[in-house]
Every structure is written in structure tokens, then in C-alpha cells.
ROBA-673106 format. One record per residue (C-alpha): x, y, z; residue in one letter. Coordinates in steps of 0.2 Angstrom, whole numbers, plus 5000, padded with zeros to 4 digits. Layout:
<sites>
SITE     xx     yy     zz   residu
SITE      X      Y      Z        a
...
</sites>
This chain:
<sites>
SITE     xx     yy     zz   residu
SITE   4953   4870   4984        x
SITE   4954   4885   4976        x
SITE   4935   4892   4973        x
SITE   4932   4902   4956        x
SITE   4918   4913   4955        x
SITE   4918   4927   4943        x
SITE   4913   4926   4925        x
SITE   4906   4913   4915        x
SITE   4908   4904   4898        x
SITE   4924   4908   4890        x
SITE   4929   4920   4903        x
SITE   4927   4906   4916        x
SITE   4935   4891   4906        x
SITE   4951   4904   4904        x
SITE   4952   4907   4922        x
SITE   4949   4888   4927        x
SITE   4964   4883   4913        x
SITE   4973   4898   4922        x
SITE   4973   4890   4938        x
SITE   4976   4872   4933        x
SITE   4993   4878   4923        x
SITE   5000   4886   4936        x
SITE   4994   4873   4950        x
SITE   5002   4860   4939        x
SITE   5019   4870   4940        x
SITE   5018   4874   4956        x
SITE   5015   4858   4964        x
SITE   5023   4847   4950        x
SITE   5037   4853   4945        x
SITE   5042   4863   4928        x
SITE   5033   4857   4913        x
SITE   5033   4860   4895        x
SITE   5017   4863   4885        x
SITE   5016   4847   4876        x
SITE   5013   4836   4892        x
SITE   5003   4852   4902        x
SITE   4991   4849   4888        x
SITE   4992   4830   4890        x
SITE   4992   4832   4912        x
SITE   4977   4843   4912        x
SITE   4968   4837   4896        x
SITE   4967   4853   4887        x
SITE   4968   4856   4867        x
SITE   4985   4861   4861        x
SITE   4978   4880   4857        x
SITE   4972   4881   4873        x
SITE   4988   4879   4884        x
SITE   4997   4889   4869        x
SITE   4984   4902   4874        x
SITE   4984   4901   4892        x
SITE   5003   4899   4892        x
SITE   5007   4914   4883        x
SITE   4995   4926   4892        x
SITE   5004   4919   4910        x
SITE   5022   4923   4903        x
SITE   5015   4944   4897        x
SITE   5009   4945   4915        x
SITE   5026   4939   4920        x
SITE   5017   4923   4930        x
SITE   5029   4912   4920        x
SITE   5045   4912   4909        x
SITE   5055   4899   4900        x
SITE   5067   4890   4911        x
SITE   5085   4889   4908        x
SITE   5086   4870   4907        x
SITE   5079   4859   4895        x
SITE   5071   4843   4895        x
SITE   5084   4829   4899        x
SITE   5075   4818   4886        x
SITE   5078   4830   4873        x
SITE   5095   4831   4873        x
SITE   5095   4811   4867        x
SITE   5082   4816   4853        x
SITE   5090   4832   4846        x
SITE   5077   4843   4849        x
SITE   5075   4854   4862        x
SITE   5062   4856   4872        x
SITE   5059   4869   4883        x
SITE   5051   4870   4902        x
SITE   5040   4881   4910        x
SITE   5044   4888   4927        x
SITE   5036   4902   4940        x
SITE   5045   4916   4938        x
SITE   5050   4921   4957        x
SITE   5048   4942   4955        x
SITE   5029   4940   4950        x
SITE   5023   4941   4969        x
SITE   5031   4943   4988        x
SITE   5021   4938   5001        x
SITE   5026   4942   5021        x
SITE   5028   4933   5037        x
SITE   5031   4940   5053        x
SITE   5030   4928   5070        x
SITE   5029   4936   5087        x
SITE   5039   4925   5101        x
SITE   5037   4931   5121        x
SITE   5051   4929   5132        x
SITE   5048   4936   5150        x
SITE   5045   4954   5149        x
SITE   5053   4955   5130        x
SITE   5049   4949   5115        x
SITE   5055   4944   5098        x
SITE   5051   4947   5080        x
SITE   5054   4935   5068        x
SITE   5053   4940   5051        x
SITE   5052   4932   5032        x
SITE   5047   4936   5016        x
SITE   5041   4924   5001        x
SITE   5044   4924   4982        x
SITE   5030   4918   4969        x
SITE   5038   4902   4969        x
SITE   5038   4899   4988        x
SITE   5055   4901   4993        x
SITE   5058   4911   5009        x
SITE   5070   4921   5014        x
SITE   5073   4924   5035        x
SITE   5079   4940   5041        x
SITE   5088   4944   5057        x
SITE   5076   4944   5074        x
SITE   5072   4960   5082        x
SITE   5072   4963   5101        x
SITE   5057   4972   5112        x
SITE   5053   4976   5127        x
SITE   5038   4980   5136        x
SITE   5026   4964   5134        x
SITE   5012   4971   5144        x
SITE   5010   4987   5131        x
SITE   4999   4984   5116        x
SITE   5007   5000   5107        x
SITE   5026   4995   5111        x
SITE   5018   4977   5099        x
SITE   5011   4988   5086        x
SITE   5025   4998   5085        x
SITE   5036   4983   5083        x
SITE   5025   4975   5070        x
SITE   5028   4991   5061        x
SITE   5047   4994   5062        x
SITE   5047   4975   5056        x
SITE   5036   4981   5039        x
SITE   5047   4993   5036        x
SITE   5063   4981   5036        x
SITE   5052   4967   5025        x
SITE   5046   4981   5012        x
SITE   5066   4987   5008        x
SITE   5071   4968   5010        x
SITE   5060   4961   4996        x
SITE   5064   4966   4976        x
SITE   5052   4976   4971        x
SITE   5038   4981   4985        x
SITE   5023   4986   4974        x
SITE   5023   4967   4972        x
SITE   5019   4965   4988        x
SITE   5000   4954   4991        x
SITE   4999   4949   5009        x
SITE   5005   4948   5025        x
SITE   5002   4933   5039        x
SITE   5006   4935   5058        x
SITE   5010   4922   5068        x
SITE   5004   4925   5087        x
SITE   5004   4913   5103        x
SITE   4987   4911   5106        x
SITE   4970   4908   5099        x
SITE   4961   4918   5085        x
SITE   4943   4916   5084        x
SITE   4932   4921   5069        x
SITE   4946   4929   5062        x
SITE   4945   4947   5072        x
SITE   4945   4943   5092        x
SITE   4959   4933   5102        x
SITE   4949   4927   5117        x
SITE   4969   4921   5125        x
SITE   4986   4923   5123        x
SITE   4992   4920   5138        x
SITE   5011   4925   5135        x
SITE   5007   4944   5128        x
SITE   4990   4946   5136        x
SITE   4989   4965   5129        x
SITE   4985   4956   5113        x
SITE   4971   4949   5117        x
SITE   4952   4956   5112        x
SITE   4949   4962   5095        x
SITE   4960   4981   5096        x
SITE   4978   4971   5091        x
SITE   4969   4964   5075        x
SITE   4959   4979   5070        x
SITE   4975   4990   5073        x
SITE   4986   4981   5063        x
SITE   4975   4978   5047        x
SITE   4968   4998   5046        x
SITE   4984   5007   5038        x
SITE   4990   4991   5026        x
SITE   4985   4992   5009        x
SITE   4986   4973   5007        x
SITE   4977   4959   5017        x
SITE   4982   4953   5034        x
SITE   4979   4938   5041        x
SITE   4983   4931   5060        x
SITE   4986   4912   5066        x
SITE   4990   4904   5079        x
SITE   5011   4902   5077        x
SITE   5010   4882   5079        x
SITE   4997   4880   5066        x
SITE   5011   4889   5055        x
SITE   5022   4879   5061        x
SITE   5014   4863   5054        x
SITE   5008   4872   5038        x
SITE   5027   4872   5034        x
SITE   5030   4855   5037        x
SITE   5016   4851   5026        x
SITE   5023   4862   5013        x
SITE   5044   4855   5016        x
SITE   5038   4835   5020        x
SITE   5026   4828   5004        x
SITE   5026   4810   5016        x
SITE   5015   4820   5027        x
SITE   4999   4826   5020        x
SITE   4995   4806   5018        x
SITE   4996   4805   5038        x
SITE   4990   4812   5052        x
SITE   5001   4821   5065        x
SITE   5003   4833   5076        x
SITE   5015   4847   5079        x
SITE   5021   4850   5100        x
SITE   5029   4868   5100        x
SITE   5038   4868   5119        x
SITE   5042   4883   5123        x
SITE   5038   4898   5135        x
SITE   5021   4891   5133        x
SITE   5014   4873   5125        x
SITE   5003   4870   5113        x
SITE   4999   4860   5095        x
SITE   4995   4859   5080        x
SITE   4987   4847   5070        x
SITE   4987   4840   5053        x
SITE   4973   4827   5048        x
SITE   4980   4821   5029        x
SITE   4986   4837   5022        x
SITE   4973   4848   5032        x
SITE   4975   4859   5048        x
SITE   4962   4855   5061        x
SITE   4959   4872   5070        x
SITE   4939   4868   5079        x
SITE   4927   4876   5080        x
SITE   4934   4891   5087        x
SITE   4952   4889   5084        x
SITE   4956   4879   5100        x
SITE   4959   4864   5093        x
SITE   4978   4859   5100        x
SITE   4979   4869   5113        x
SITE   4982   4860   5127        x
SITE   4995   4865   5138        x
SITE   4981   4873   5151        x
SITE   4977   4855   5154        x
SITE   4978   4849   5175        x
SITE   4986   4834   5178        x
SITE   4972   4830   5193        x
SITE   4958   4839   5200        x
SITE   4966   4845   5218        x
SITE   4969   4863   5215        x
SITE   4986   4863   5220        x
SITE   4987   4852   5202        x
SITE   5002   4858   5187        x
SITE   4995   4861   5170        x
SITE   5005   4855   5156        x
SITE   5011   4871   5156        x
SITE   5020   4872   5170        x
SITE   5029   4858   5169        x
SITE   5035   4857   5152        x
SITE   5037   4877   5145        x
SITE   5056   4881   5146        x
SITE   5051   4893   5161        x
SITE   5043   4881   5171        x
SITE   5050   4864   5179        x
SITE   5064   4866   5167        x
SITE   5068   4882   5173        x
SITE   5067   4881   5190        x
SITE   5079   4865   5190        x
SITE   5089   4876   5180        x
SITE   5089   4890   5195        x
SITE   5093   4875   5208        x
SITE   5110   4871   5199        x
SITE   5114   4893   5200        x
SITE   5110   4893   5182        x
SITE   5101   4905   5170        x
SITE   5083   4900   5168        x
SITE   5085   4900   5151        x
SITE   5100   4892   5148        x
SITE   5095   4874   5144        x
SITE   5113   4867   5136        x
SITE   5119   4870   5153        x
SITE   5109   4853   5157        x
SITE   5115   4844   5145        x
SITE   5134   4840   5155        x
SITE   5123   4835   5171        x
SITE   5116   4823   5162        x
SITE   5130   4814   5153        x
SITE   5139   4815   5167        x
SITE   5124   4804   5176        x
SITE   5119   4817   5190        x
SITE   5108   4809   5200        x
SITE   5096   4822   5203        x
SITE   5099   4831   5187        x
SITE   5093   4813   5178        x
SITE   5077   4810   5190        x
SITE   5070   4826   5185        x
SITE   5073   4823   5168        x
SITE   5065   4809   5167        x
SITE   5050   4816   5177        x
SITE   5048   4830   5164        x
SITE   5049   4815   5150        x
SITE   5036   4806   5158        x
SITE   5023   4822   5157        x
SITE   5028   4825   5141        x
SITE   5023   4809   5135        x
SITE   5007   4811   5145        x
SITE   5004   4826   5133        x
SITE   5007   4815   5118        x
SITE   4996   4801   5121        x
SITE   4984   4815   5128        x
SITE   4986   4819   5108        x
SITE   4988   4804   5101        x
SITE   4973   4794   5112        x
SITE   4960   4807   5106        x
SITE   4967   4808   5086        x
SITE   4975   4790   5084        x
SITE   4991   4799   5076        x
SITE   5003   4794   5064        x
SITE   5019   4803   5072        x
SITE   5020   4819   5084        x
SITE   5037   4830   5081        x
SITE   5041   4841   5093        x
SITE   5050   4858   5091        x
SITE   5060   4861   5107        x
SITE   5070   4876   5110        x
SITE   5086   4869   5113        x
SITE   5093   4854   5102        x
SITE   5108   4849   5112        x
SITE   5094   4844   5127        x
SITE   5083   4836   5115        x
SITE   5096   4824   5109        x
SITE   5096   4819   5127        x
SITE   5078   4817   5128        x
SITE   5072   4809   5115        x
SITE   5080   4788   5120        x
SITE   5070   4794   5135        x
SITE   5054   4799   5124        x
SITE   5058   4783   5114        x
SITE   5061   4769   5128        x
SITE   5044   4778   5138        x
SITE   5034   4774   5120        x
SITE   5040   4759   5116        x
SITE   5032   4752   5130        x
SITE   5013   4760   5126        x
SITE   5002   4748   5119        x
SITE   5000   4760   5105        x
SITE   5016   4769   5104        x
SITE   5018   4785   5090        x
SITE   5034   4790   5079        x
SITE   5042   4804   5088        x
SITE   5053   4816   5076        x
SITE   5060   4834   5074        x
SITE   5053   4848   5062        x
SITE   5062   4848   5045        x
SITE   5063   4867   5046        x
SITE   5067   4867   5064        x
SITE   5063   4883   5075        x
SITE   5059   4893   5060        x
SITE   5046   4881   5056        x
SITE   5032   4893   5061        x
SITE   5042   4910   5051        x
SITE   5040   4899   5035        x
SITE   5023   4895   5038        x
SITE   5021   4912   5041        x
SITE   5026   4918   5022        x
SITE   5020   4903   5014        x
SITE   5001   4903   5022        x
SITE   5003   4923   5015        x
SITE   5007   4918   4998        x
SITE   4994   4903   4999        x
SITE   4980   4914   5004        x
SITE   4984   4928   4991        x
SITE   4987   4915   4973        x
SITE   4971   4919   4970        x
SITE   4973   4939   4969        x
SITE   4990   4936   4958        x
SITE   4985   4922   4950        x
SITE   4966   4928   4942        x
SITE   4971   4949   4945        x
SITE   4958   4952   4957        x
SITE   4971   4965   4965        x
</sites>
């Protein structure tokens, strides 16, 4: 809930009917300024008032299509809508792989649609400054992509591993040169807008709250599989992070206490068990489709390993799901051909629980944490476009 502090009296009452106009819009759909009056109880001069001050600032315009309702009566009546160009917000998601890396990058309009642009490769995950430099470039490539960049009011970067406090990563264990407090106090010293850094899951199930309305009534969880493991978590509509940003993170669970145990990690990234069975068939390590004819074909080892690695993934779920008492867990996996082999595996293995979860795919697939990315930016900056506090 959005927090309004400055002013009082009329000052305050205009910048609370502010807010709720545009919320309503936002979250409800276009409106015309009879029924915003009606929605939000405010007097007809008011949301005449209010309205016309949004549409100056460029917040709102008129929308090219009328009422349907109208049309019957004779009388027009016109809807309001965000106007797109009022703001840009960016996102840009870091992805390890080996010794190189990937930036993924988006940008947002005021209305929250996001527009992806082509991945970049680096190399050289071990150098803090070869990361930096690429977060950079990516800027660059974001500030001539959006319309007009003097519009531009946050930026949010999605990173694989834990952010505490907001200014200290105490883990990330796929770009290690990340970690401490240096990366963050680099990257926010030469923009002249606000940054903010997430864990990349955590995104990833901020933009499935924002694609799927079904799920801010329910509780679930989001499993990211790939060169690491981890989740996040929703609880009705809200991300549970802890106490310290932990929350989810559970793929440095042992299976056992002898020390010659596997973590969760281990056996389920794409360059753990998965890789190596991959590397026993003289395949790349990376090249998960390649498993996919093994298994129609019913290999017999290609199967039992198969259906080992489903078996630890749904000890992961129910490590989840015991502990939160989850609606469903949807599982972003890197490869989709492989999945679809999977999950009647996954299925058959929690039908048989005695308190069995709903298992489904993210809406916005492997770009799910990329659009949580630019929408968590725009989120966190409504308040400085919204009320002018830029």
C-alpha cells in the first residue's frame, strides 16, 4: 500500500484522490469519470479536478474507444486510460553460465507493458569490473531503446543470490565476485535514478503475480532450475523474502548428514546430475533436448535416471510445500521439450502424497524474472511519477 506523507489538508486530500484515480485505472481497467466518482466516492468537482490536472501532466489521456454502452444510448462517453510515454522504468537480469554470462534486458512503459531486448554475452565471471562493465553497456542499449530517456525513473536488477538490507549480498554462489557490498555501491554511484537489486526468482514470481490475477488469492511457490536452484514465494499476493532475504533458497539443502551427501543443488541444476548424464551419452552438458529421444525411445538407463532426478525434485517441492502448505509450485525449467517429459513423472509421484500440490509452468516462461525486473522498477518508482517527487 502505497504510503502518502507530505502535506496536509487540501494538499493531502489532492494527492490521496491522485492516487486512487490512477490505481483505479491501473488495476481496473479504463474508466470514465462518472463511475471513478461513483468507484472511489468522490464529488463530481473533484474527479473533474483531479482528472484534468492527471491529463496536463500527461499521467492520462482520453482513450480512443468509447464506452460500449454508450453507443446503445446515443451519447458518447468517453474512457480514461494511462498514457504509456508518461514514464519508463528498466530491468536488467544477470544469468551465469560456466565461466560466462548473460544479460537479459527490458524496459517498461507507464502502463506496464514490457518490451525485451536481445541478450548480451560475457565472459569472465570471476571479474567484478568485466560485470559492471556489462551492466553498463546494457544501460546504454536500454537508454536509446526507450522513447524518450529523460523519462526514465528506475532501474531494478535481478541477481542469483541473496540481498540483505538492501546494500550487502552475503552469497551468490554462481558469480561469487558479486558478493559483499562493492557490486551494489558501484552500480548505484553514477545513475541519476534509483536502483534497486532482487533476488532473480523473487522477480520471477512478481510477474506472475502481475500476468495471473488467480494467484494473489493463493499461495505458491515459484522453483527456478537452472545452473543453480532456488524459490520464490508468494503468500496471497505478497512475496515472502525473511528476515534477511533467505526465504526460498533452498537448493544448499543435504539430502542426509554423511558428508559425502548431494545438495539440492547438485542434483537438480542443469549442470549437475543432469549434466553429467548428459556427458555419459557424449553429449554437451548443456544440451538438455538431446534427452528428450532417449526417453521416448524408453532407454533404460536414460529413464532410471530420469526418474531419480524427478524423485529429488519432488522432495524439493514437498520440502516447500510441507513447511508453507501450498496452493500450487510452477516450475521454470530451462528446457521445455524435457519438461514435457517430466512433468506425468512429477504428476504420477504427487498423486500419490497424501497432500499432493498443483504443479504448472510460468505464464511468462523463462522471461518471467526480465518482467519482474521492469515491472518491480516501475512499481517501486509510481510513487515519484505519480505524486512528482522526482
Amino acid at each position: 500500500m502505497t504510503s502518502i506523507k507530505n502535506g496536509s489538508g487540501p494538499s493531502r486530500i489532492r494527492q490521496i484522490n491522485r492516487k486512487a484515480v490512477l490505481s483505479n485505472i491501473r488495476y481496473g481497467g479504463n474508466n470514465s469519470r462518472l463511475k471513478l466518482g461513483k468507484d472511489l466516492g468522490i464529488s463530481a468537482a473533484a474527479v473533474t479536478a483531479v482528472v484534468s490536472e492527471l491529463v496536463d501532466e500527461g499521467l492520462l489521456k482520453d482513450a480512443e474507444i468509447i464506452e460500449p454502452s454508450a453507443r446503445k444510448q446515443g451519447r458518447p462517453i468517453s474512457l480514461l486510460e494511462l498514457h504509456a510515454d508518461a514514464a519508463y522504468s528498466l530491468g536488467i537480469v544477470l544469468r551465469p553460465a560456466g565461466d560466462i554470462f548473460y544479460i537479459d534486458l527490458a524496459w517498461s512503459d507507464y502502463t506496464g507493458n514490457v518490451t525485451p531486448l536481445l541478450s548480451s554475452k560475457h565472459y569472465n565471471t570471476d571479474s567484478l569490473q568485466s560485470i559492471i562493465s556489462g551492466i553498463h553497456e546494457s544501460l546504454i542499449t536500454l537508454h536509446k531503446a526507450v522513447p524518450n530517456e529523460e523519462k526514465i525513473f528506475s532501474l531494478t536488477i535481478g541477481i542469483p543470490g541473496v540481498i540483505e538490507n538492501d546494500n550487502n549480498i552475503p552469497i551468490a554462489p554462481k558469480l561469487k565476485c558479486i558478493e559483499g557490498t562493492e557490486f551494489i555501491q558501484q552500480i548505484v554511484k553514477d545513475l541519476s535514478y534509483p536502483v534497486s537489486i532482487h533476488n532473480d526468482v523473487n522477480l520471477g514470481t512478481t510477474s506472475e503475480l502481475h500476468q495471473q490475477p488467480r494467484l494473489r488469492n493463493l499461495s505458491f511457490a515459484y522453483l527456478h532450475i537452472y545452473s543453480g536452484v532456488g524459490s520464490g514465494i508468494a503468500l496471497k499476493g505478497e512475496i515472502l523474502s525473511g528476515s534477511h532475504g533467505w526465504a526460498g533458497e533452498i537448493g544448499h539443502i543435504k539430502l542426509g548428514n554423511a558428508p559425502n551427501q548431494y545438495s539440492f543443488e547438485q542434483l537438480l541444476s542443469t549442470d549437475g546430475a543432469l549434466a553429467d548424464l548428459l556427458e555419459s551419452l557424449n553429449k554437451p552438458r548443456h544440451a538438455l533436448d538431446e534427452l528428450v529421444p532417449y526417453l521416448i525411445s524408453g532407454d533404460r538407463n536414460v529413464n532410471q535416471n530420469i526418474d531419480e532426478y524427478c524423485k529429488t525434485l519432488c522432495d524439493a517441492i514437498w520440502v516447500l510445500h510441507s513447511v508453507l502448505d501450498l496452493n500450487e509450485v510452477m516450475i521454470d525449467f530451462p528446457s521445455d521439450a524435457l519438461f514435457e517429459q517430466l512433468l506425468p513423472k512429477l504428476e504420477i509421484i504427487m498423486k500419490n502424497s497424501p497432500n499432493p500440490v498443483r504443479i504448472s509452468s510460468p505464464a511468462m516462461g523463462h522471461q518471467a524474472g526480465l518482467y519482474g525486473a521492469a515491472l518491480t522498477a516501475l512499481d517501486l518508482a509510481l510513487d515519484s511519477i505519480e505524486l512528482r517527487k522526482k
